[in-house]
Structures are given as C-alpha cells and as structure tokens.
C-alpha positions as CSV (number, residue, x, y, z in Angstrom):
1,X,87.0,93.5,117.7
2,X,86.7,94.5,114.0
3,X,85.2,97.3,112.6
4,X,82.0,97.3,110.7
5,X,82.5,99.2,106.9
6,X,80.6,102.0,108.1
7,X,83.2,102.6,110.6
8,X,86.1,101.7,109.0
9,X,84.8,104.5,106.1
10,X,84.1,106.6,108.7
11,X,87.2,106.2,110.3
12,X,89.4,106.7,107.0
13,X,87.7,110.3,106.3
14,X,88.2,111.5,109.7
15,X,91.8,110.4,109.7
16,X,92.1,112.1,106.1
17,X,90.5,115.3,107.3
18,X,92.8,115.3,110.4
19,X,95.7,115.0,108.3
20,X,94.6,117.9,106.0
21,X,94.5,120.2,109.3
22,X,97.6,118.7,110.7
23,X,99.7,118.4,108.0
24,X,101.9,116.0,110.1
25,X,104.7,114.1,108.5
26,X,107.1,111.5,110.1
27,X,109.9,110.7,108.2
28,X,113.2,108.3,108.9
29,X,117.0,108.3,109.3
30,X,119.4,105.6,110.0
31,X,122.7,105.4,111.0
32,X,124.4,102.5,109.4
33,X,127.5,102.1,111.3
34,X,130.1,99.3,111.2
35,X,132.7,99.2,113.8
36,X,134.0,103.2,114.3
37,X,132.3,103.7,111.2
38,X,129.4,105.8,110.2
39,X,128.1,105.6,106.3
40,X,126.5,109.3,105.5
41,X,124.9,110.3,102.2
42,X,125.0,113.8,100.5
43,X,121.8,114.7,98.8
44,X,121.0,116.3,95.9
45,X,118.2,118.6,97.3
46,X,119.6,119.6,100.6
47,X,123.4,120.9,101.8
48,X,125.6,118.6,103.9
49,X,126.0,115.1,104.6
50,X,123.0,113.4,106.3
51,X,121.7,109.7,107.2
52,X,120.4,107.9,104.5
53,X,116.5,108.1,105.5
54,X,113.2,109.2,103.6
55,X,109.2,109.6,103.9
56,X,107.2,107.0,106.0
57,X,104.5,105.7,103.0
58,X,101.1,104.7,104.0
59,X,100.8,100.9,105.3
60,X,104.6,100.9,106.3
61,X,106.1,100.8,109.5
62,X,108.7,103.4,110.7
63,X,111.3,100.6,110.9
64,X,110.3,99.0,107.8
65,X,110.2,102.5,105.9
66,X,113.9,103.2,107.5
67,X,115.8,99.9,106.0
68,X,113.6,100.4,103.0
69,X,115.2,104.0,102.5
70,X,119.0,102.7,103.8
71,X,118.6,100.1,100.3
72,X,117.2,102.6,98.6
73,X,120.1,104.9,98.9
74,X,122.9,102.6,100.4
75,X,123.0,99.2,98.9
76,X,122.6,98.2,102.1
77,X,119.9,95.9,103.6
78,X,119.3,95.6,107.2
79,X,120.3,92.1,108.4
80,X,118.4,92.2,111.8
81,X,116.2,94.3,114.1
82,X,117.3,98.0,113.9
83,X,116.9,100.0,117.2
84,X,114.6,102.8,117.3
85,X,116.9,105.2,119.1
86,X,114.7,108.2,119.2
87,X,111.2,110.2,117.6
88,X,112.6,114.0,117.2
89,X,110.8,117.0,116.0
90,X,112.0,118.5,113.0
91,X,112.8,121.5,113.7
92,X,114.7,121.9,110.5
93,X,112.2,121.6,108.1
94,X,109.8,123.8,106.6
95,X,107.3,123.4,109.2
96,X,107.1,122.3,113.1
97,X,104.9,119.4,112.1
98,X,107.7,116.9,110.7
99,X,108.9,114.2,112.7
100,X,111.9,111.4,112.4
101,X,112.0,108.4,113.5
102,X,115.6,107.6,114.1
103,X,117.3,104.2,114.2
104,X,120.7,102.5,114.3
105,X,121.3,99.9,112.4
106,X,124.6,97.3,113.2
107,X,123.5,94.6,111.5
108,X,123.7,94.4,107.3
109,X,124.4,93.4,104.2
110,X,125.4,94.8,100.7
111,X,122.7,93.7,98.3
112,X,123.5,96.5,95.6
113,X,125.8,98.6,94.0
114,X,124.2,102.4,94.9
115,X,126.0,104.9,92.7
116,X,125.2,109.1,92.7
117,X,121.9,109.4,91.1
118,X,118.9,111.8,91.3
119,X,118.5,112.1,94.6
120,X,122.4,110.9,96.1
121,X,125.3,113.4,95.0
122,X,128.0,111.3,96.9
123,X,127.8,108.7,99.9
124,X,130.4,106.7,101.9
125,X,132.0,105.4,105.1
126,X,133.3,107.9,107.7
127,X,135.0,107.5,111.1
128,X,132.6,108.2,113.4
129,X,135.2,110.8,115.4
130,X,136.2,112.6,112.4
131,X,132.6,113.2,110.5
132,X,133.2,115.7,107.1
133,X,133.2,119.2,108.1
134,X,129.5,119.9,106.1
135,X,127.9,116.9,108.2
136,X,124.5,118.8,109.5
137,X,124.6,119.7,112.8
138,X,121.9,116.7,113.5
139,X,123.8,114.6,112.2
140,X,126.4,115.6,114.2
141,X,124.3,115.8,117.4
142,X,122.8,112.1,117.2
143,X,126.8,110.9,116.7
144,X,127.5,112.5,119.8
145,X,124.4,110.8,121.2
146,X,125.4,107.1,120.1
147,X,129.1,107.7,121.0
148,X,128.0,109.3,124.4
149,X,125.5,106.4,125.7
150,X,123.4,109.4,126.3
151,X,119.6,109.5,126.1
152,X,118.0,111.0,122.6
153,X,117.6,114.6,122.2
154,X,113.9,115.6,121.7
155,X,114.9,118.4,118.9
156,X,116.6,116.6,115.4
C-alpha cells in the first residue's frame, strides 16, 4: 500500500522530530579477515586500532554503509554478501544512544591503493591471535567472538 503525500510529509516530520529527541545513531564495523588474518585501521581521531567502519547515511543500508566504509578506508571492496554478526550498544561513545552494526566480511577484493590520510594514521593485516597491544578492547572482544563460534555480545 503506498502512502498518500500528506502521509508520507507527515511521516518524515514525525520521524525528524523523533530523531531530534532520540538522538539515536547506528554506525558500522567490519572485520575484514583473510585466512588467520584480521586487517585493523588506526584512526586519526580516536586511540587504538579499530575495524574500518563509519556513520550509516540516510537511504543506505547498514550492509551497504559497512563495505562502503571498508573501501573507504581499506581499498578493499566486498566481493559477496557480508554477514551481519551482531547490533551492539555503544557503550563507548559519548552517549548510550549509538549503535553498530557489525559484520564480517571473507569475501574481497583490492580496488585501491588506501594510504594514511585525514582520518587513517596507519592500517594493515594482523594475525588474528596476536592483535597489536593498543587494539580496543571491542575490538578485541568481537575477535574472541569470531574465533570462539560464540554468540555476539550485546555491549560493543
């Protein structure tokens, strides 16, 4: 059934204003892993190494948003269906309202060169038993996780 422009105006501005109260984010991580291999990217803006990921935009799709952000940052384009492996609260950020959609992604390919820029200090491949000692502890965690067979956390 499609919606009439009254309601689909209506329904925008209630949305909006729901989303001014809310302030809800959702957000995205992926871990690209090849083999026993894990590839983690140090930002510029926060300590530690992390999974390349980023901000959900409006009209995308959490997955779609995900291998956007692993190109973005990595060079690397998803080759195949990535697998939602969990929705966490943030617990991390600023607020309690931020939420990550986490995937894993198995299946790529290198479509870019990605060097440091504005927003990655340093990125690369690391075995997934012996992560770098400033790895975040969620990071750490959802290795564990994947390595385990174990279900997703609900806390990043």
């Amino acid at each position: 059934m499609e919606l009439t422009t009254w309601q689909r105006l209506r329904t925008r501005a209630y949305l909006f204003a729901v989303g001014v109260k809310r302030h809800m984010t959702l957000g995205t991580r992926v871990a690209l892993i090849e083999g026993d291999r894990v590839y983690l990217v140090r930002q510029t803006y926060l300590p530690g190494w992390h999974f390349p990921g980023g901000g959900v935009e409006p009209g995308e799709t959490a997955e779609f948003s995900g291998g956007r952000e692993l190109e973005e940052e990595t060079g690397y384009r998803p080759s195949g269906p990535m697998e939602l492996r969990g929705l966490y609260l943030n617990v991390n950020s600023a607020t309690n309202r931020d939420h990550i959609a986490f995937f894993v992604c198995r299946s790529f390919e290198k479509v870019a060169e990605v060097g440091p820029n504005h927003e990655i200090a340093e990125a690369g491949w690391f075995p997934l038993d012996v992560l770098p000692a400033d790895a975040t502890p969620p990071t750490r965690r959802r290795v564990e996780e994947i390595l385990a067979g174990v279900p997703a956390a609900a806390m990043w």
